[in-house]
PyMOL commands that place a pseudoatom at each C-alpha (Angstrom):
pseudoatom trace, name=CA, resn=UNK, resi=1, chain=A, elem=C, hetatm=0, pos=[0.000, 0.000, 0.000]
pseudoatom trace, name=CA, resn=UNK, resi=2, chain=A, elem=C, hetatm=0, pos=[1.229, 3.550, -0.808]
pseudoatom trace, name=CA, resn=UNK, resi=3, chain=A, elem=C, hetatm=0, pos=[0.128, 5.806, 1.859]
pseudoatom trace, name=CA, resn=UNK, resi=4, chain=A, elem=C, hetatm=0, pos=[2.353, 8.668, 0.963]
pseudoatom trace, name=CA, resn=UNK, resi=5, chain=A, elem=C, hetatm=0, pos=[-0.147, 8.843, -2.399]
pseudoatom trace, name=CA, resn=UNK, resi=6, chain=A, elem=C, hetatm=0, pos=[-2.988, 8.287, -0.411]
pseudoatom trace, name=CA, resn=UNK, resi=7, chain=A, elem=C, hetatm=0, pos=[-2.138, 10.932, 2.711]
pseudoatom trace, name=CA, resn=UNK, resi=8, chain=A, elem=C, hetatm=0, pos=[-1.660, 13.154, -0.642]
pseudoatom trace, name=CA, resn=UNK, resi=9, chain=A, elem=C, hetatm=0, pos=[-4.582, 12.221, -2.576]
pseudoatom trace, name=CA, resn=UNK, resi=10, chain=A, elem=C, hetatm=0, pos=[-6.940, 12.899, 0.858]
pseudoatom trace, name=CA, resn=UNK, resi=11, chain=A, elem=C, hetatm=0, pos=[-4.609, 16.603, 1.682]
pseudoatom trace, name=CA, resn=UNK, resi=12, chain=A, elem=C, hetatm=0, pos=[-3.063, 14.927, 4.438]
pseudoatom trace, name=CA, resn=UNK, resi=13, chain=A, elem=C, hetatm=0, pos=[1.036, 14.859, 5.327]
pseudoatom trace, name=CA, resn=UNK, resi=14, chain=A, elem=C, hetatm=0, pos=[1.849, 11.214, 5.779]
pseudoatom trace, name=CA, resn=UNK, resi=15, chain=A, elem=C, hetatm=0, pos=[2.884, 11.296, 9.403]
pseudoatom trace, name=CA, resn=UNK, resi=16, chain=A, elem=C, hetatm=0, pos=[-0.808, 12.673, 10.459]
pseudoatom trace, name=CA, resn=UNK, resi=17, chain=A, elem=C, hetatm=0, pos=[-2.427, 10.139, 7.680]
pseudoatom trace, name=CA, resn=UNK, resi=18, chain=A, elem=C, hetatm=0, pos=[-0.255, 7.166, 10.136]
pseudoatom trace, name=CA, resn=UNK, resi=19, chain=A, elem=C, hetatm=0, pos=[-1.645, 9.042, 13.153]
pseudoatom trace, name=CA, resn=UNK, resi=20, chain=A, elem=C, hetatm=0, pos=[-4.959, 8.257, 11.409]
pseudoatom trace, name=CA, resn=UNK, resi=21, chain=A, elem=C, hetatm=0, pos=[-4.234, 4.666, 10.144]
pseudoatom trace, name=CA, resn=UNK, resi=22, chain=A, elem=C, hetatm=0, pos=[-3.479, 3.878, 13.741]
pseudoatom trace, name=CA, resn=UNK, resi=23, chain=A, elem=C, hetatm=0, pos=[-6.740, 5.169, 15.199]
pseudoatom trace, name=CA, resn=UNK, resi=24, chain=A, elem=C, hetatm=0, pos=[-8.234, 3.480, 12.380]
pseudoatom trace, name=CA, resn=UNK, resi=25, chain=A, elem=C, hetatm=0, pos=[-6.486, 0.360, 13.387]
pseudoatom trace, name=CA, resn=UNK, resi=26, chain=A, elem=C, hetatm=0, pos=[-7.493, 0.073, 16.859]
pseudoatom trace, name=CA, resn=UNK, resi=27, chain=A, elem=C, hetatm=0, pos=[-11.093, 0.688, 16.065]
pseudoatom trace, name=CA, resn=UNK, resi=28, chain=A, elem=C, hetatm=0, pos=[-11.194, -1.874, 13.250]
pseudoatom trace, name=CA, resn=UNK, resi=29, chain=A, elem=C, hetatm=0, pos=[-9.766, -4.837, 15.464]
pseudoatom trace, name=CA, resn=UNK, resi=30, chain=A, elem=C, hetatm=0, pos=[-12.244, -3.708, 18.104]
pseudoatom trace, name=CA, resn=UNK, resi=31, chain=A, elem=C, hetatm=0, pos=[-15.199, -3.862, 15.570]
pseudoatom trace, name=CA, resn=UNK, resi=32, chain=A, elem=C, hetatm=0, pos=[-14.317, -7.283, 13.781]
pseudoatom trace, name=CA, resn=UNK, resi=33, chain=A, elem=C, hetatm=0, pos=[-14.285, -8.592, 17.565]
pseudoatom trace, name=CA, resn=UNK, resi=34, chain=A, elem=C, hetatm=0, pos=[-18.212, -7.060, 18.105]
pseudoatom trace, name=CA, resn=UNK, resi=35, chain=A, elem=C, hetatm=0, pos=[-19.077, -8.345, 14.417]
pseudoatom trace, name=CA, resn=UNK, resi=36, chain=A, elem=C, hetatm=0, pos=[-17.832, -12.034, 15.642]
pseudoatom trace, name=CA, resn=UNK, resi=37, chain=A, elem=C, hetatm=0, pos=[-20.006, -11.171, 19.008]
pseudoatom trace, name=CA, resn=UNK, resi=38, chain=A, elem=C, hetatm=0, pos=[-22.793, -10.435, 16.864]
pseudoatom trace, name=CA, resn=UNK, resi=39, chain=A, elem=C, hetatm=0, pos=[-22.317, -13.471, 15.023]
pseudoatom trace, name=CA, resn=UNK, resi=40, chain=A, elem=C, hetatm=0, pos=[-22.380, -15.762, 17.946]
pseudoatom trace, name=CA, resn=UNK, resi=41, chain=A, elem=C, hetatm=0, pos=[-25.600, -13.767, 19.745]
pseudoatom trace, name=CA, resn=UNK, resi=42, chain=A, elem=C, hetatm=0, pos=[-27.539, -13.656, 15.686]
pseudoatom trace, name=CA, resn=UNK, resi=43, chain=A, elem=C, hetatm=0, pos=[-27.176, -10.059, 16.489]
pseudoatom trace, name=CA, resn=UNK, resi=44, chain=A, elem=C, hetatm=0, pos=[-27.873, -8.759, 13.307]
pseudoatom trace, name=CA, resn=UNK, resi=45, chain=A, elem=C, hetatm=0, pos=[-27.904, -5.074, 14.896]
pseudoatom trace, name=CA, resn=UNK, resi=46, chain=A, elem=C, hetatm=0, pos=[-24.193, -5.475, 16.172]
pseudoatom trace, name=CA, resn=UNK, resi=47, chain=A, elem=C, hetatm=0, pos=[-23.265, -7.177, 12.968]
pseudoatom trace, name=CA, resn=UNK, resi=48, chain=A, elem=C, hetatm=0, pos=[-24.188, -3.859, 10.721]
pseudoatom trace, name=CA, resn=UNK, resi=49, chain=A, elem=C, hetatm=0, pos=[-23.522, -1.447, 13.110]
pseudoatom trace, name=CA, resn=UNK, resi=50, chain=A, elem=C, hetatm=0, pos=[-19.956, -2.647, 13.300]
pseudoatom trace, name=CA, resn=UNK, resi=51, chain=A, elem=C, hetatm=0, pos=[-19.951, -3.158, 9.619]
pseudoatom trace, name=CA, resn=UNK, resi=52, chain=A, elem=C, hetatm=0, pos=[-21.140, 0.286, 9.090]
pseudoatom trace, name=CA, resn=UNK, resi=53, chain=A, elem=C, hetatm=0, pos=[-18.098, 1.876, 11.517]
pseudoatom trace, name=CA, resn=UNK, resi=54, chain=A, elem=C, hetatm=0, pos=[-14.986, -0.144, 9.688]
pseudoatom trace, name=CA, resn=UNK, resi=55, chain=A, elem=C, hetatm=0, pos=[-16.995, 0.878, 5.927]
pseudoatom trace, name=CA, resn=UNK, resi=56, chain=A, elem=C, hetatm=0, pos=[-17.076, 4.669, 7.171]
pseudoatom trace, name=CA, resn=UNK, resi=57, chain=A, elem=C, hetatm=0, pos=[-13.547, 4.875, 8.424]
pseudoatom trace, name=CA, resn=UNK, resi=58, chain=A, elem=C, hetatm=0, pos=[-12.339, 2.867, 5.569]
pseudoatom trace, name=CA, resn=UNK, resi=59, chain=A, elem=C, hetatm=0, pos=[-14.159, 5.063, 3.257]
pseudoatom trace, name=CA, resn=UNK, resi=60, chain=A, elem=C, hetatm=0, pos=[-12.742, 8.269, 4.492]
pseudoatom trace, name=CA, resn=UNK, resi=61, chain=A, elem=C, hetatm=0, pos=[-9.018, 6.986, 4.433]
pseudoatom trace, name=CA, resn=UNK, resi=62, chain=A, elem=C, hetatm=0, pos=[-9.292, 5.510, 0.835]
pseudoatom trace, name=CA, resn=UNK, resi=63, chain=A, elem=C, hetatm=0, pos=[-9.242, 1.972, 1.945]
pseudoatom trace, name=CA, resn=UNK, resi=64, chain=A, elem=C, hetatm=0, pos=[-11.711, 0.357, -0.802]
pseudoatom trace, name=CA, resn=UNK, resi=65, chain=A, elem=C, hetatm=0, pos=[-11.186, -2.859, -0.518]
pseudoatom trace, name=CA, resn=UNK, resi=66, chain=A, elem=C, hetatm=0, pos=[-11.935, -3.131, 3.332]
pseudoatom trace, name=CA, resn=UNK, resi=67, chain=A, elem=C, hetatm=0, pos=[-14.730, -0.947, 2.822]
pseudoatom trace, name=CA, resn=UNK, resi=68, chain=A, elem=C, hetatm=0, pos=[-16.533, -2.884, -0.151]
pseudoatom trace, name=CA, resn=UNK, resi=69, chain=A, elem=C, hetatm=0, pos=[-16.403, -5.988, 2.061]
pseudoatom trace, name=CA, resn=UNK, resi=70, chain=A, elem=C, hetatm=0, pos=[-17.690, -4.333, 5.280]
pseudoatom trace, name=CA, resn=UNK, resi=71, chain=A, elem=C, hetatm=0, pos=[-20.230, -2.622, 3.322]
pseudoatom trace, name=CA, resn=UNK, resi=72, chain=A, elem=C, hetatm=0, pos=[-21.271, -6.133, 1.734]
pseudoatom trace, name=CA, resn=UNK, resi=73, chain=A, elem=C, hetatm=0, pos=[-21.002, -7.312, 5.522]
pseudoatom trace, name=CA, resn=UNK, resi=74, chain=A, elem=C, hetatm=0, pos=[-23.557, -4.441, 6.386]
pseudoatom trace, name=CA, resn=UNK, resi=75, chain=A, elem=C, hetatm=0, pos=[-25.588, -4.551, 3.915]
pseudoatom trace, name=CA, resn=UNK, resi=76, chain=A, elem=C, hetatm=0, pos=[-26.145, -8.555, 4.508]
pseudoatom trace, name=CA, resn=UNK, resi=77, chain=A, elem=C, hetatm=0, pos=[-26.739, -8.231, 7.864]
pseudoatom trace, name=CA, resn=UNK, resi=78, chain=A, elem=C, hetatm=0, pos=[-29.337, -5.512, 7.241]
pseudoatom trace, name=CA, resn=UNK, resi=79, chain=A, elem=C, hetatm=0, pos=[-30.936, -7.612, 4.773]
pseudoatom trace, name=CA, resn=UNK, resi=80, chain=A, elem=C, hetatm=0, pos=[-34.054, -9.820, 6.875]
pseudoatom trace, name=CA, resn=UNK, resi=81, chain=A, elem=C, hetatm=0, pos=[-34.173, -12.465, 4.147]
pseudoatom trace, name=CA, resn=UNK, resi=82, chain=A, elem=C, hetatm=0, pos=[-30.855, -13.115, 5.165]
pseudoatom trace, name=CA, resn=UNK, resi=83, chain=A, elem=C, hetatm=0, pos=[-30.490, -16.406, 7.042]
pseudoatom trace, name=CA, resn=UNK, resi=84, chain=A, elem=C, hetatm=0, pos=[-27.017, -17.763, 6.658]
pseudoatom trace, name=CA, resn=UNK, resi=85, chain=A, elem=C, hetatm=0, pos=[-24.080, -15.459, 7.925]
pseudoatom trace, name=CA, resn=UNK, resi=86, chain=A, elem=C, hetatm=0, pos=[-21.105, -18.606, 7.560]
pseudoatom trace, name=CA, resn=UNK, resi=87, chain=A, elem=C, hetatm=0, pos=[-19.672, -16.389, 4.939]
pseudoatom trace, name=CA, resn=UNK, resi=88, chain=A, elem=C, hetatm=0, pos=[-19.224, -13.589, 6.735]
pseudoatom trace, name=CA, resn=UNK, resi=89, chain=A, elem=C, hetatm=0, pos=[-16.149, -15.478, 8.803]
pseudoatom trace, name=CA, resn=UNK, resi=90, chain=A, elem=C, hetatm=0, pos=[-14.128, -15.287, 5.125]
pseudoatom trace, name=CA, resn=UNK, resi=91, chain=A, elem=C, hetatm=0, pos=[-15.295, -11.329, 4.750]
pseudoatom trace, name=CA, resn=UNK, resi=92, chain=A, elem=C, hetatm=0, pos=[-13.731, -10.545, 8.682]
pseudoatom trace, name=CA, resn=UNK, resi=93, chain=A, elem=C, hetatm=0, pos=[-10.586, -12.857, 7.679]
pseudoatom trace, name=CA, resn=UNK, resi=94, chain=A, elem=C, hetatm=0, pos=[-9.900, -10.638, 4.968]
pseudoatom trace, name=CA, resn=UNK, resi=95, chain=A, elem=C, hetatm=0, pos=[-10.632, -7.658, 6.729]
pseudoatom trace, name=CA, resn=UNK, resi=96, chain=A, elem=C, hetatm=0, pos=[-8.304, -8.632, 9.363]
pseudoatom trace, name=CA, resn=UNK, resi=97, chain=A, elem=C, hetatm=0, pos=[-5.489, -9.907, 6.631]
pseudoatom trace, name=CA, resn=UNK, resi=98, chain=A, elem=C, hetatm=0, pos=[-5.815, -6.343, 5.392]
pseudoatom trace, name=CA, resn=UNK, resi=99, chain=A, elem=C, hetatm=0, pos=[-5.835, -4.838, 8.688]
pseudoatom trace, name=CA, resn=UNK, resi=100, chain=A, elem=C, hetatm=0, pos=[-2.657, -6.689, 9.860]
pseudoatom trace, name=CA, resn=UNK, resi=101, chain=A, elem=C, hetatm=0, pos=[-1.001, -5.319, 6.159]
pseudoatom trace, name=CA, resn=UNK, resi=102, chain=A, elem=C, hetatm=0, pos=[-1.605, -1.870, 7.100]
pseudoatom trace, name=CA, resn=UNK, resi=103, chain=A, elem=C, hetatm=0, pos=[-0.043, -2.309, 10.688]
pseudoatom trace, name=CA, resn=UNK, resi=104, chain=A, elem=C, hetatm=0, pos=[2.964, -4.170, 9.080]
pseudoatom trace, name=CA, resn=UNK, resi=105, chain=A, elem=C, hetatm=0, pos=[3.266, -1.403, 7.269]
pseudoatom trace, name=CA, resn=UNK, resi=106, chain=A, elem=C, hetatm=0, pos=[3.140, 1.399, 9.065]
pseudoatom trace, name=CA, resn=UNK, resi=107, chain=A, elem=C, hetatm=0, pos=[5.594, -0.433, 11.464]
pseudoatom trace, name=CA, resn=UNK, resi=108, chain=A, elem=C, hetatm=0, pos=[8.315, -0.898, 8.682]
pseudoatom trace, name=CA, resn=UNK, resi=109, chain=A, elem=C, hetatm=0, pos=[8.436, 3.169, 7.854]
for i in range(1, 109): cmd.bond("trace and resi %d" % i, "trace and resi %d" % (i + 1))
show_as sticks, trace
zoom trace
């Protein structure tokens, strides 16, 4: 991931678009951990509202792969015809794969 073009792209100076990335972080983990809640009460309240924080954040940092799949996660849970969540532990894998990329990252620069 290039954050230096991304900090640029969203007018911010790469050290406060890390600042970001690790607030960003530490929310993220926290919601994946109240999605996997939600998925063990049938919560389908915690589920999106979870989904809906790591799509927002995601979408304001320029993160659009994390954010497709938590809005997808959102949107599911939302969704009362819905019955069958057991794909949703392959959508917080990769969330959390993607998660642990930015943190490697930032830790490296």
């Amino acid at each position: 991931m290039d954050f230096k073009d991304l900090a640029s792209n969203l007018g911010f100076d790469e050290e406060d678009f890390n600042e970001l990335l690790h607030v960003f972080l530490m929310t993220s983990f926290s919601d994946i951990e109240k999605i996997s809640i939600g998925l063990k009460e049938e919560s389908r309240e915690k589920i999106a509202q979870a989904a809906h924080s790591i799509k927002g954040a995601a979408s304001n940092l320029g993160l659009d792969d994390i954010a497709l799949t938590s809005k997808d996660m959102e949107m599911t849970a939302k969704d009362a015809n819905v019955t069958d969540f057991s794909g949703f532990r392959n959508k917080i894998d990769f969330i959390s794969k993607e998660l642990k990329k930015i943190e490697n990252a930032i830790k490296t620069d």
